[in-house]
N, C-alpha and C positions, 0 to 999 in steps of 0.2 A: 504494500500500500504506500501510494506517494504521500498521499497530506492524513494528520490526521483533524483538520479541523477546516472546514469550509467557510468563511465568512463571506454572506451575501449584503450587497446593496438590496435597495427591496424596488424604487422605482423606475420600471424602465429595465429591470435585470429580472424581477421574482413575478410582479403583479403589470400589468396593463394597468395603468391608472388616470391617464391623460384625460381618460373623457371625462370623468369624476372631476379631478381637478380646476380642467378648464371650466366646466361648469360651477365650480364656487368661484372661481376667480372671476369668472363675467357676470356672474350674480352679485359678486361685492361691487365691482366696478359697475352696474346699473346702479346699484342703491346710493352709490355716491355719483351719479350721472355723469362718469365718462364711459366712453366706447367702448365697446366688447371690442376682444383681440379671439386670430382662429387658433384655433388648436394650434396646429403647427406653429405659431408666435408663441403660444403660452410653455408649448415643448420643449424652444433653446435656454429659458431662464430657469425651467425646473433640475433639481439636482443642488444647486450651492444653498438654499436652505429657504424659509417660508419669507425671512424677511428681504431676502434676496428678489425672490418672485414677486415680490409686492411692492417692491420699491421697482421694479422694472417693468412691470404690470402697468403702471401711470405713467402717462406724459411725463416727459421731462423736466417740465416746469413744476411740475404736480409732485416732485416725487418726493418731499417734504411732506405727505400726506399716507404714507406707508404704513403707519400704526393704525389708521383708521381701517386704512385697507385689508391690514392684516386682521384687525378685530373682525371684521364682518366677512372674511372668508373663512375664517374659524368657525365662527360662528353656524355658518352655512354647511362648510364642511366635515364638521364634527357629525352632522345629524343624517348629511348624502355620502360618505367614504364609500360605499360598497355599492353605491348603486347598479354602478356599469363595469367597476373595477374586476380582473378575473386575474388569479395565474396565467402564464403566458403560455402557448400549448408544448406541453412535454414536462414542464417545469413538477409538477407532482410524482410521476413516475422517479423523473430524476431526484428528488428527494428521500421518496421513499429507498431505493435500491442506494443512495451513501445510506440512509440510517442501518439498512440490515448488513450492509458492511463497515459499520463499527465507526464513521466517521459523525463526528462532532458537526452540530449545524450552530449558526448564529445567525444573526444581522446585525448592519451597524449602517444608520441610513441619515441624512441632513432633513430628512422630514419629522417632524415636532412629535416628540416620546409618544405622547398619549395616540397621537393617530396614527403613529407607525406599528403602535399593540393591537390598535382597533383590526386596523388591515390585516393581521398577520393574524388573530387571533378569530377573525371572521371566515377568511380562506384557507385556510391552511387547516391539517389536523391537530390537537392538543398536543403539549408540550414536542413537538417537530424542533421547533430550537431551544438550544440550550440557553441562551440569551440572547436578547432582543434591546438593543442601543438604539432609538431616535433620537434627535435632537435636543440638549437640556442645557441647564447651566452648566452643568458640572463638569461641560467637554469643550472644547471650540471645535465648529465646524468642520468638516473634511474639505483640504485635503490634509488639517491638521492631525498628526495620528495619534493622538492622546488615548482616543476608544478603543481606537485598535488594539494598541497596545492592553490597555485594561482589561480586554476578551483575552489576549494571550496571556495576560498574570491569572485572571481570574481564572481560566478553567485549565491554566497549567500545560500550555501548548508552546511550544518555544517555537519562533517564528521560521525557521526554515521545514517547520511541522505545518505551516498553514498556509492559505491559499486565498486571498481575497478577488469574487467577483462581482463585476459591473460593466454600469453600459456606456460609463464615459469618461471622460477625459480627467475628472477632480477624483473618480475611482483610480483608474491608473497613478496618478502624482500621488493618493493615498495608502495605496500597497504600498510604493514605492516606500516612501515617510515613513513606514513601520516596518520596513525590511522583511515584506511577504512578498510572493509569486503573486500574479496577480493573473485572471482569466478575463478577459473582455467580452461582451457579448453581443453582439452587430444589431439584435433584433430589438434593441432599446430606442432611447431618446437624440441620439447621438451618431452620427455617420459613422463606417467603417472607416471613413477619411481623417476626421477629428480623430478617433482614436489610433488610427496610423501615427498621424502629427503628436500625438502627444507619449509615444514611444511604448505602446503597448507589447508587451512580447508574444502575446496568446492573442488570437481572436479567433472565438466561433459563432456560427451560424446557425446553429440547431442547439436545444437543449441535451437533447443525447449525448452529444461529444461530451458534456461535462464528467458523466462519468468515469469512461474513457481516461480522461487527464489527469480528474481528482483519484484514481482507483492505481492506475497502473505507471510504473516506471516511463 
């Protein structure tokens, strides 16, 4: 066995979630009457964290207005998370078959703690990961590796034991930061091209290959 610990990004890598999202984002941005943005706008700002997306989400001149925006996407999104949101296809199989080979699962995702348990704990089967990091005080953002590192003390995994995947560019620079291998995965938020540029060593196209990578020499 190569790794014995998988840690996943969850947006764009574990769950489809873009349509959920975009929908609270263009339902805060109604209620404070600017313009809806499409999917695909809302898709290159997602990844570096809520207040990110939200400060990018408004006009330029607007973007001093971020905490409003933030509150009322939360707001909205705490309540829609799962509406349209699904694992990506393949993605359950390949979880189950690491579990019955002995490998440790996580997440550690820039989406806000409490909605990144909602999602995980709605799709997914019970306790599937061993821990589950979203976004909080207690960490700074990825591609800062503070979390990472804290999933490797905490469950006792020394990092050339582990293997962090995702679907972009702030994933790759955050493997990197905590001295793990890192798997990119083309079917996310993020072009095969951006994750070229940003020095990925892995990318695959299908969830099945993970196995494959994480399992065998």
């Amino acid at each position: 066995m190569k790794y014995d610990l998988c840690v996943f990004d969850l947006d764009g890598t574990l769950v489809d979630t873009i349509a959920d999202i975009s929908a609270a984002v263009n339902a805060a941005l109604a209620q404070l009457g600017y313009p809806e943005k499409s999917e695909s706008e809302i898709a290159t700002i997602v990844g570096h964290s809520a207040v990110y997306m939200c400060q990018h989400a408004l006009p330029p001149e607007h973007m001093d207005k971020w905490q409003i925006l933030l509150q009322e996407y939360t707001r909205y999104y705490r309540q829609n998370c799962c509406n349209l949101s699904r694992p990506y296809e393949g993605i359950l199989p390949v979880l189950n078959a690491l579990r019955l080979a002995g490998v440790k699962m996580s997440v550690v995702s820039n989406k806000p703690h409490a909605q990144a348990v909602k999602v995980l704990t709605t799709l997914f089967p019970k306790d599937c990961f061993s821990l589950i990091l979203g976004q909080m005080d207690k960490f700074r953002v990825k591609p800062d590796p503070m979390s990472l590192c804290f999933v490797l003390d905490y469950l006792g995994i020394p990092s050339e034991r582990a293997v962090y995947v995702g679907d972009s560019d702030v994933d790759v620079v955050f493997a990197n930061n905590a001295g793990v291998d890192c798997i990119a995965v083309s079917w996310g938020l993020r072009s095969r091209q951006v994750l070229e540029s940003a020095g990925a060593p892995c990318i695959i196209d299908d969830a099945g290959e993970l196995v494959e990578k994480v399992l065998h020499e």
